[in-house]
N, C-alpha and C positions, 0 to 999 in steps of 0.2 A: 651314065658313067658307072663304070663299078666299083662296086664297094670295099671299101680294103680297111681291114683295123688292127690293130697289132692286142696280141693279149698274151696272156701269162700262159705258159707250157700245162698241159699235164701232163701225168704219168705215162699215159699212151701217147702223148704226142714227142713223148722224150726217146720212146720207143720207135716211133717213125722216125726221130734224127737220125736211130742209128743206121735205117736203112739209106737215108739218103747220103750218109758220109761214107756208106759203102761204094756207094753209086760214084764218088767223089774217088775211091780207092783209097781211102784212110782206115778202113779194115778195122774198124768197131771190136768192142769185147762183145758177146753175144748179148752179156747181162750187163753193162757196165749203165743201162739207163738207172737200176734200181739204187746205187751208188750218187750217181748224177743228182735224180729228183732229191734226195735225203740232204747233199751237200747245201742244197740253198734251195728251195722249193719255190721262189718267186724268180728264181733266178734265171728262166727259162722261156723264152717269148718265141712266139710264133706271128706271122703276118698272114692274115687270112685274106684271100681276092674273093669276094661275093661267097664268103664262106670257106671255100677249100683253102688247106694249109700253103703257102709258098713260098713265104721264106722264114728265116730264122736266126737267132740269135743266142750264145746263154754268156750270160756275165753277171758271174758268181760271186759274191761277195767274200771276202774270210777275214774275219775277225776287224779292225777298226780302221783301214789304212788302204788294204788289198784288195784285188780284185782281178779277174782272168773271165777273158775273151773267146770266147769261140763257137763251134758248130756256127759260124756267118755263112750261110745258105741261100742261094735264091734259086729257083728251079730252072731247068735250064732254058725252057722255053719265054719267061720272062725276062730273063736278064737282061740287064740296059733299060728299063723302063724306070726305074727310081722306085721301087718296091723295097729293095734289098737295104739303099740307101737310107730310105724313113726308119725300116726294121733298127739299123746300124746306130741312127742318131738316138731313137729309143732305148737301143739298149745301154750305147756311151752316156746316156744323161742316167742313168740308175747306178753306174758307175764316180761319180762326176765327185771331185775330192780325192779320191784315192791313188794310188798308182797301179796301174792296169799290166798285163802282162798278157802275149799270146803269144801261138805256134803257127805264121804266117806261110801258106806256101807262094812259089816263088813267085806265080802269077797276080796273088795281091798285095808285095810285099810293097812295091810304090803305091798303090794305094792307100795303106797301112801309114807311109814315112808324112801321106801327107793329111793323116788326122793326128801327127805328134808323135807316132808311135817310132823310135830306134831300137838298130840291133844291136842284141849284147852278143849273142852267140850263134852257131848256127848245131841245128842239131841234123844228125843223119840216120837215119833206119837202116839197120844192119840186121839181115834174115839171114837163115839157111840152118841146118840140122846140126843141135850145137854137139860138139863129145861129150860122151857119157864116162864117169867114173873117174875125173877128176876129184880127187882129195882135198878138203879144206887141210890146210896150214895147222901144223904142230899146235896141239892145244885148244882151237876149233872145235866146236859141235853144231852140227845142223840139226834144228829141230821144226814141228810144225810150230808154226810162230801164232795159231790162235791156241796155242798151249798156255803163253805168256800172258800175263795179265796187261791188257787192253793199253792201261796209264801208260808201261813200260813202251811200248811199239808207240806209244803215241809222243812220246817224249824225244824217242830217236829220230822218228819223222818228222820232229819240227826240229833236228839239226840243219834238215836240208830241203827248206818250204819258208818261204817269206814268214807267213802266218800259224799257229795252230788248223787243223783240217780235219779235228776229231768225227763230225759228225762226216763226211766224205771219209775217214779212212776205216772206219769199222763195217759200212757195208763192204766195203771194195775188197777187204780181205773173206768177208761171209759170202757172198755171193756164190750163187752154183756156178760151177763148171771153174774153180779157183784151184790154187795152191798155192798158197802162203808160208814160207820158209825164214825162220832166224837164224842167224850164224850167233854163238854165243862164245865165250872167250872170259873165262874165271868170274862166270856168274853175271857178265855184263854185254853188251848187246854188240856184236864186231859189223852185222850185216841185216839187212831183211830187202825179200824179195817178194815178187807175185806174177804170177802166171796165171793169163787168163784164156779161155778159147777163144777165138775169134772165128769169123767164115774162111780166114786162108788162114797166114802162119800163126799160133798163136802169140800171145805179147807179153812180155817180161817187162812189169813196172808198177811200181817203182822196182829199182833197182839200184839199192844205198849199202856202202860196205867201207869198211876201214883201208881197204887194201884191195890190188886186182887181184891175186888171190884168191881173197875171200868172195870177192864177185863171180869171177870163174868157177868157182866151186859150189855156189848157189843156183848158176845158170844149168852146169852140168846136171847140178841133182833135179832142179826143175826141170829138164827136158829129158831123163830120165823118166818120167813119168807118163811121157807118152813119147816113144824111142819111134826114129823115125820122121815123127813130126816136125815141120820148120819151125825156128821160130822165131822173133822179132823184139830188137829194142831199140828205143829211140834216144841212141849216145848223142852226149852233148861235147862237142867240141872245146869248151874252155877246157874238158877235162881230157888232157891229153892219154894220161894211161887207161883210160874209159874207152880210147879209138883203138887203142893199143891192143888192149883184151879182146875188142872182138874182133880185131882182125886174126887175131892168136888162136882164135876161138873157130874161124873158116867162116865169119859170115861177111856176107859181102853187102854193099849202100845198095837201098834200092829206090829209098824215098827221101826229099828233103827240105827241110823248113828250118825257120829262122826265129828263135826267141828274139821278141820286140816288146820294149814297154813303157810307157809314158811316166814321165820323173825319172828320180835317182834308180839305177842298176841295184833293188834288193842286196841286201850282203846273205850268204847260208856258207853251207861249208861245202864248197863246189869238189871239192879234192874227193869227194865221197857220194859227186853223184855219180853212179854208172851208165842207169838207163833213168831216163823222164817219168812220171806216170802216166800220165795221158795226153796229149796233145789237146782234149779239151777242158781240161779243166786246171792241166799247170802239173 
């Protein structure tokens, strides 16, 4: 019979997800493993058949309560064999107490409904070449936002994040191939953005701001930076003027998934999400 065990991720096998969720067309940041491993370093399982890697899980712990789901992988040529299923039940028991939260696509989202997971929202990928040279709002300053001292971006980000994600949001703005942008407003924090490369368009996220406005004028500058280029965010639906802006903006849905998650709907300040940060990690 062959062998099959589930273990803990490493660094490089964090680096193989992101090839296989390419494969999947979830269009990875190039560097976003280096982010990942740092957020929760056990938080990352792999299912090995007679050794080779084949399927996969990561559920990340954050802070005392939370918890978020994803890269659930099984290759394609096992699936339906109950590999995927073991990996899944291993990784929900390291989660187990908390309230869970993930970005289901559409094909497993009955799946999903029937290990307890509901949906709160649906989110939409919205690509295409954003305008350049939109103006932040009267008063407005966009700066690089690892200018700012680290507490401040980290205090904003937990406006709109169940948990604190200190040690996940300080790679994810350091990372190569980044641009990290704050919108600032009489010395206090209106916006922050990040743009990362990816292998197709690149992706804008998070993507947090007081106003569409100030989102618009963040996206502008960050695609700005490499004119021409597509690029991608994953708008969240509860937030109607978040659809609004990128449709204003000329990009159009090209992908879509469903925020689901076990217990109470988190409360944050939805009115100031624009775009998601990552589909795997929340």
């Amino acid at each position: 019979m062959p062998n099959f065990e589930i273990t803990t991720a490493s660094a490089d096998d964090i680096t193989m997800l992101g090839d296989w969720a390419h494969e999947e067309g979830w269009n990875p940041g190039l560097t976003d493993g280096q982010a990942f491993f740092t957020a929760d370093p056990c938080g990352f399982l792999i299912g090995r058949l007679d050794g080779e890697p084949v399927t996969s899980v990561s559920v990340v712990r954050y802070g005392d309560s939370f918890g978020f789901l994803g890269f659930y992988l099984t290759r394609p040529s096992l699936r339906g064999r109950g590999y995927g299923l073991r990996t899944w039940h291993a990784g929900t028991a390291r989660l187990a107490g908390r309230t869970v939260g993930l970005d289901g696509v559409p094909a497993q989202q009955d799946n999903y409904r029937r290990s307890g997971f509901r949906t709160a929202w649906g989110n939409a990928r919205y690509e295409g070449v954003a305008p350049a040279g939109i103006a932040p709002p009267a008063g407005v300053t966009l700066i690089d936002a690892r200018a700012l001292p680290f507490v401040r971006l980290a205090a904003y980000d937990r406006r709109f994040f169940p948990e604190a994600r200190d040690s996940f949001l300080a790679p994810w703005i350091t990372a190569p191939g980044r641009t990290a942008l704050a919108a600032v407003r009489d010395g206090e924090l209106a916006g922050f953005a990040v743009l990362r490369a990816c292998r197709e368009a690149s992706r804008v996220g998070p993507l947090h701001a007081d106003s569409p406005e100030v989102a618009g004028a963040l996206v502008s500058a960050l695609a700005a930076g490499a004119p021409d280029v597509p690029v991608a965010i994953d708008v969240p639906d509860i937030n109607p003027a978040a659809v609004r802006l990128a449709e204003q903006l000329g990009l159009t849905p090209s992908f879509d998934t469903a925020r689901m998650y076990t217990g109470p709907v988190p409360e944050f300040d939805r009115a100031g999400v624009f775009g998601i940060t990552s589909l795997e990690l929340g």
